[in-house]
C-alpha positions in Angstrom: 0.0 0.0 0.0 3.2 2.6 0.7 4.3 1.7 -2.1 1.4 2.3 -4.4 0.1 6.0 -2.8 4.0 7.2 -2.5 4.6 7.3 1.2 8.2 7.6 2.2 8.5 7.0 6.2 10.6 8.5 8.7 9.7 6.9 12.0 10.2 9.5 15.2 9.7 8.4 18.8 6.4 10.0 20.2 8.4 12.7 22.5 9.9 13.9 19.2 7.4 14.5 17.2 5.1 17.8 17.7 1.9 18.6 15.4 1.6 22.5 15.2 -1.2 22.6 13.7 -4.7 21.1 12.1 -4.9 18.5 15.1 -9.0 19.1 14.7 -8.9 18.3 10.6 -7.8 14.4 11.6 -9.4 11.2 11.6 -8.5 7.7 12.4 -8.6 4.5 10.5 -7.4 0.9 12.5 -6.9 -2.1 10.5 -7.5 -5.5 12.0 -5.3 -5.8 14.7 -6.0 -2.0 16.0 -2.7 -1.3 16.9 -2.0 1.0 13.8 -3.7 4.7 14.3 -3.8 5.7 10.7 -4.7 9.5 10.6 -6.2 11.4 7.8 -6.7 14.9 6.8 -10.8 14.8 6.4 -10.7 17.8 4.1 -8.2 16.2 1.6 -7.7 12.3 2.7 -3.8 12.5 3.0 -2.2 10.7 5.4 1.0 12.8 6.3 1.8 10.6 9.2 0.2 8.0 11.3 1.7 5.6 14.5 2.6 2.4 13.6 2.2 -0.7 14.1 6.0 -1.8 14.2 6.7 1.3 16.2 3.5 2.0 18.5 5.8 4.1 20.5 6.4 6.4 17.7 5.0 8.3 14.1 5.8 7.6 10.8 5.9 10.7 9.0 6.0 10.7 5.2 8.6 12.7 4.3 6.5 13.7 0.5 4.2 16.0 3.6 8.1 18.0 5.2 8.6 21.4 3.7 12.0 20.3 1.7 13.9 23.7 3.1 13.9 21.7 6.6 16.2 19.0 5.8 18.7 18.9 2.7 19.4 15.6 2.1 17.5 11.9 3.0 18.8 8.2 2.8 16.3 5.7 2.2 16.8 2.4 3.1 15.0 -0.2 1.0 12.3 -2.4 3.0 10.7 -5.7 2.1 6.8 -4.3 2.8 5.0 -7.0 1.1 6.2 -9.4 3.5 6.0 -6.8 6.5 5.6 -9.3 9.0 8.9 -11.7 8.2 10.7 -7.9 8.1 8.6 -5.4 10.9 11.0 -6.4 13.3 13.8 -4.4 12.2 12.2 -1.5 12.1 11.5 -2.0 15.9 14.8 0.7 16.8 13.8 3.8 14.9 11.4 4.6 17.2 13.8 4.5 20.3 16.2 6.8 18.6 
């Protein structure tokens, strides 16, 4: 599903992540274990970041919703996401960062 709408994560711990604004223009999807909070802009359906469920502790941000002036370079490490639950476990650390 990342793969297909474009979204690039960065996982944060919780105490590093701060939403300025537009806390009242989200809503929440779970999938089937309820674990995941997926959040949603109701006025245009993006999903800029969400807590997941490999990091419940933490937010994956997508990096395609970060003004690019606030960071000038990314490494992206490739993940195996169609067989997320052989590979969730390493991403396990990036929210304890």
């Amino acid at each position: 599903m990342c793969e297909k709408v474009g979204f690039i994560h960065l996982i944060v711990p919780a105490d590093r992540f701060r939403l300025l604004e537009g806390e009242d223009a989200l809503t929440a999807y779970t999938f089937n274990t309820g674990v995941a909070q997926h959040l949603f802009c109701r006025t245009c359906g993006v999903k800029s970041f969400y807590v997941p469920r490999s990091n419940p502790d933490g937010y994956s941000v997508n990096i395609r919703c970060l003004d690019q002036s606030t960071f000038s370079e990314i490494q992206v490490e490739p993940f195996d996401g169609q067989n997320w639950e052989d590979n969730a476990g390493h991403l396990a650390h990036l929210s304890q960062i």
